[in-house]
C-alpha positions, 0 to 999 in steps of 0.5 A: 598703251595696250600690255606689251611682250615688256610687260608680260615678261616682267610679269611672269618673272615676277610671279616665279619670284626671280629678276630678269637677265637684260642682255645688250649686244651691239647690232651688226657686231662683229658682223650682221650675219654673226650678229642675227646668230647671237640674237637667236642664241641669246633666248636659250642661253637665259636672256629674258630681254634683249637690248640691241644697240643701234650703232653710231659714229659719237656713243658719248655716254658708251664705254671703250668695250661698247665704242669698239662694238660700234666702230666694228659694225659701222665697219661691216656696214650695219645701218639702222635699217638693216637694224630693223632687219635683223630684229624682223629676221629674229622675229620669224623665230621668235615671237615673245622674247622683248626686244629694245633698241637702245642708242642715241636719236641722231640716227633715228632723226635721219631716218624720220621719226614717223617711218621710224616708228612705222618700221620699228613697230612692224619689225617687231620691236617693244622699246626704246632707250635714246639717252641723249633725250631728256623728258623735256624732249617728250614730244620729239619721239616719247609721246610718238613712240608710245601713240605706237604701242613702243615702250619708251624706257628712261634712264634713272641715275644716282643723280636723280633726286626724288624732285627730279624723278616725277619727270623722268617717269612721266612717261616712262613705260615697260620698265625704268633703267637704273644706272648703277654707277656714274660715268660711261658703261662697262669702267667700275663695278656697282655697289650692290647694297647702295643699288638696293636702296636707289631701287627702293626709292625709286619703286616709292614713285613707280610701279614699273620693274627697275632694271639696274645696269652699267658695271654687270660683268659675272654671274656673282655680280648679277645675283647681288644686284638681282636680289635687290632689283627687278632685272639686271642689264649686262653689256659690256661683259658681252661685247667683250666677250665677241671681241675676245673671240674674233681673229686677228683681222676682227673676224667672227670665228667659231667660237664667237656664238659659243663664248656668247652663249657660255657668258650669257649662260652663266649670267642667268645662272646667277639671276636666278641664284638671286631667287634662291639667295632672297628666298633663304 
């Protein structure tokens, strides 16, 4: 593959000496048009890379923050094309800041992987996440991906022992995702000494940036776990924090883009403490 928006960013990020903010918001939550108006805040806010979640009726491995975002843009009508819109609309505003779609395949597999790709490429996405494909699974949408210029970005565990690794990076590029802690997203708060030495280990079978996730709520959690990591991937905090801005009926309010904003703020905030604190 040819450099991407992925590598470029992980590259400039590494030369001012900080780890990147990954944000994660849900696509079409609490609405579509709300929905854009976050994407577009978060660049300004301090997302370095955004992750968007392609919403679906059986998110296995999502905890109940992240399930509900889902159920609410399902309800709104969200649909993986109009998805690949709103990463388009972004995109006339916003020509560098990488952006991954993270989800589950069934989705993608209804639309068909080839004009998936097609749209995806066209609409301005860098990445992939599908959790429910294992490296076994490579030539179903990896490999295909990649034949794209679309990064395919996998998931490392604590489980993921150093035999089981070499498979899970074989074809693994923009960045590794670690998972900081066992279970579903967003439920318990990650060990940042224990993230340290995952991320150590895994960088002894890598050259890929390792962003740590799953348990990143506040800006004192994300500068602990950026000292030891190349990104830190918040999400849940996120969603929840659209959640606590809507009404009564569920519905996007004024305040909804600012709590977004103001979180996000924060958070980089934090990130780039890690750089201050590492420094010292």
């Amino acid at each position: 593959m040819n450099e991407t928006r992925i590598d470029r960013r992980f590259a400039a990020l590494k030369a001012e000496g900080r780890p990147a903010l990954v944000t994660f918001v849900m696509a079409g939550d609490p609405d579509h048009e709300t929905a854009l108006s976050i994407l577009r805040a978060l660049p300004a806010a301090g997302a370095d890379v955004i992750e968007i979640g392609m919403p679906f009726s059986d998110p296995m491995a999502d905890g109940p923050a992240i399930q509900l975002a889902g159920q609410r843009a399902l309800r709104g009508g969200e649909t993986l094309r109009k998805t690949l819109d709103m990463v388009r609309a972004f995109r006339t505003g916003d020509a560098d800041t990488p952006v991954v779609l993270m989800g589950y395949y069934n989705p993608i597999y209804s639309m068909g992987n080839e004009t998936f790709l097609k749209s995806a490429r066209e609409a301005g996405v860098d990445g992939l996440i599908v959790v429910d494909l294992p490296p076994e699974a490579d030539d179903e949408l990896c490999v295909p991906a990649m034949a794209h210029g679309i990064s395919f970005i996998r998931l490392a565990t604590p489980t993921t022992d150093d035999k089981r690794l070499p498979a899970v990076l074989a074809n693994t590029s923009g960045f590794v995702y670690y998972v900081s802690i066992l279970g579903i997203t967003g439920t318990a708060s990650p060990d940042a000494n224990r993230v340290a030495e995952a991320v150590t280990r895994i960088k002894r079978h890598t050259i890929l940036p390792v962003a740590v996730g799953f348990g990143v709520k506040t800006a004192e959690q994300a500068s602990a776990i950026g000292r030891g990591a190349d990104g830190v991937v918040v999400g849940s905090a996120i969603v929840g924090a659209i959640a606590g801005s809507l009404d009564g009926a569920g519905r996007a309010t004024a305040g909804t883009v600012p709590a977004v904003s103001a979180l996000v703020a924060g958070l980089a905030a934090g990130v780039r403490a890690a750089r201050v604190a590492a420094a010292e």
